[in-house]
C-alpha positions in Angstrom: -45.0 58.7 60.1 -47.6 60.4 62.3 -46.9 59.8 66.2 -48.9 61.1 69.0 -48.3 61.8 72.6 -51.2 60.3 74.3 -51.7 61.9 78.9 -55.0 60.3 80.0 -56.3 59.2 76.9 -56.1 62.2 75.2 -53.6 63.3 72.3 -52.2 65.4 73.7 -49.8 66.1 70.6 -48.8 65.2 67.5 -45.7 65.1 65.3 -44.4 63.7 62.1 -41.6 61.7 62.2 -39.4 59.8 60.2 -37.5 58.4 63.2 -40.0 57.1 65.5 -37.3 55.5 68.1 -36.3 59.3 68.8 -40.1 59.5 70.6 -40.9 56.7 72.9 -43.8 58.6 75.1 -45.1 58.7 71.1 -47.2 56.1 69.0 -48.3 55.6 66.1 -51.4 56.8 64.6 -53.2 57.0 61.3 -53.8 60.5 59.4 -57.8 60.0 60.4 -57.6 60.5 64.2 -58.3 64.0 65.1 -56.2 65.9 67.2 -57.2 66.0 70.9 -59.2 63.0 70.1 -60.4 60.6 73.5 -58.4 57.4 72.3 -60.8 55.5 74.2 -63.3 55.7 70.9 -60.8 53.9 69.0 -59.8 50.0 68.8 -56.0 49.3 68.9 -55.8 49.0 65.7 -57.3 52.9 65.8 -60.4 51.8 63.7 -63.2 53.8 65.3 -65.5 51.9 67.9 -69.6 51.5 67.1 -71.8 53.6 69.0 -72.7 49.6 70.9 -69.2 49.4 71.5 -69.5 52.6 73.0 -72.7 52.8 74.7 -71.3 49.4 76.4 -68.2 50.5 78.1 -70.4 53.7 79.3 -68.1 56.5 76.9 -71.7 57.8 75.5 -74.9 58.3 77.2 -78.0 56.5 75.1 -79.8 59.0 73.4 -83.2 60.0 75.6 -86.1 59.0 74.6 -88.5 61.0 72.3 -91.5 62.6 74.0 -94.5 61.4 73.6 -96.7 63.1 71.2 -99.4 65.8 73.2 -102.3 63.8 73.1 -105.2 65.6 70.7 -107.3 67.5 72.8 -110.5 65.8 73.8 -114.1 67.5 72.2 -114.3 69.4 75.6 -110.9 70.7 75.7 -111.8 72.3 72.0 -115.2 73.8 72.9 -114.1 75.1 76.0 -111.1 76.8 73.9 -113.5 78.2 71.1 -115.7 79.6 74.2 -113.0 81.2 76.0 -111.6 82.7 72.8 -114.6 84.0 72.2 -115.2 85.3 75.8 -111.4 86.9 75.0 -113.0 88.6 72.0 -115.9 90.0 73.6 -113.7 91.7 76.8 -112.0 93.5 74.1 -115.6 95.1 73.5 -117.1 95.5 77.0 -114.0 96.1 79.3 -113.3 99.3 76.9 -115.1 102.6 78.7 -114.7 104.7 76.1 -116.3 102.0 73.6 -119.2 100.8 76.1 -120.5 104.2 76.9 -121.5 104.8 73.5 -124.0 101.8 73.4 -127.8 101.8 74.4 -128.8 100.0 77.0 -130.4 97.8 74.4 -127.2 97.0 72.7 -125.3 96.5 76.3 -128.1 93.9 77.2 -127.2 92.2 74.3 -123.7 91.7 75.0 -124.7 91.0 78.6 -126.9 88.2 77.0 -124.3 87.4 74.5 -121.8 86.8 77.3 -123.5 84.8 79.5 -124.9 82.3 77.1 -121.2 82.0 76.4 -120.6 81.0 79.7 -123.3 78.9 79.9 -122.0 76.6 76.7 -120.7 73.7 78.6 -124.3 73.7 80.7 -125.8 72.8 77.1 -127.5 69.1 76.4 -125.2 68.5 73.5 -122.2 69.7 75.3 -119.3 69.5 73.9 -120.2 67.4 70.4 -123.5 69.2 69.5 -123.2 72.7 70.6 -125.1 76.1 69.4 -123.0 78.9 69.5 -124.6 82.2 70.1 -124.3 84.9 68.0 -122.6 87.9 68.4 -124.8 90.8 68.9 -124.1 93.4 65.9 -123.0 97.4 67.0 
């Protein structure tokens, strides 16, 4: 027989017996109750209690509830992303020295050109659903 010392609701031990008088601080338990198991999650009987059973005496915290999904980003939000991406792209080009000197003033105008009607996207008519990207000016 399987007997277990239980100190604050724990087990704190087990044994196996076949003279159960010889343990009083000992009781009885079944073969499927784990070893330092909280005896609180079990009925008398030791049949486990249901997570109701549990969330209603307070042993388990309900689980949280899930986030709510990121909403999709509005029209705006994805124009002004394409236009700072592309703004990210272009620094890579103009913020280089080495790369800038070797353009002619035409070509830096360009980029100059290219840049600001970038920044001047969201000022458009059609802003954000009917926009007209400009072109990036070719090396």
């Amino acid at each position: 027989m399987l007997m277990a010392k239980i100190v604050d609701n724990q087990i704190i031990e087990f044994i196996d017996t076949d003279k159960p008088e010889n343990y009083p601080d000992f009781v009885e338990v079944p073969e499927h109750v784990p070893s330092n198991a909280d005896v609180r999650f079990f009925h008398e009987d030791w049949t486990p209690k249901t997570e109701a059973e549990l969330l209603a005496e307070g042993l388990i915290e309900p689980d949280p509830e899930p986030e709510p999904d990121e909403p999709e980003p509005s029209a705006e939000e994805q124009a002004r992303w394409k236009r700072d991406g592309l703004l990210y792209e272009l620094d890579a080009i103009v913020s280089n020295p080495l790369r800038w000197n070797e353009f002619d003033d035409e070509t830096k105008q360009a980029y100059a050109d290219y840049r600001q009607a970038l920044l001047d996207v969201p000022q458009q008519p059609g802003f954000p659903e009917d926009v007209e990207w400009p072109e990036l000016p070719q090396e």
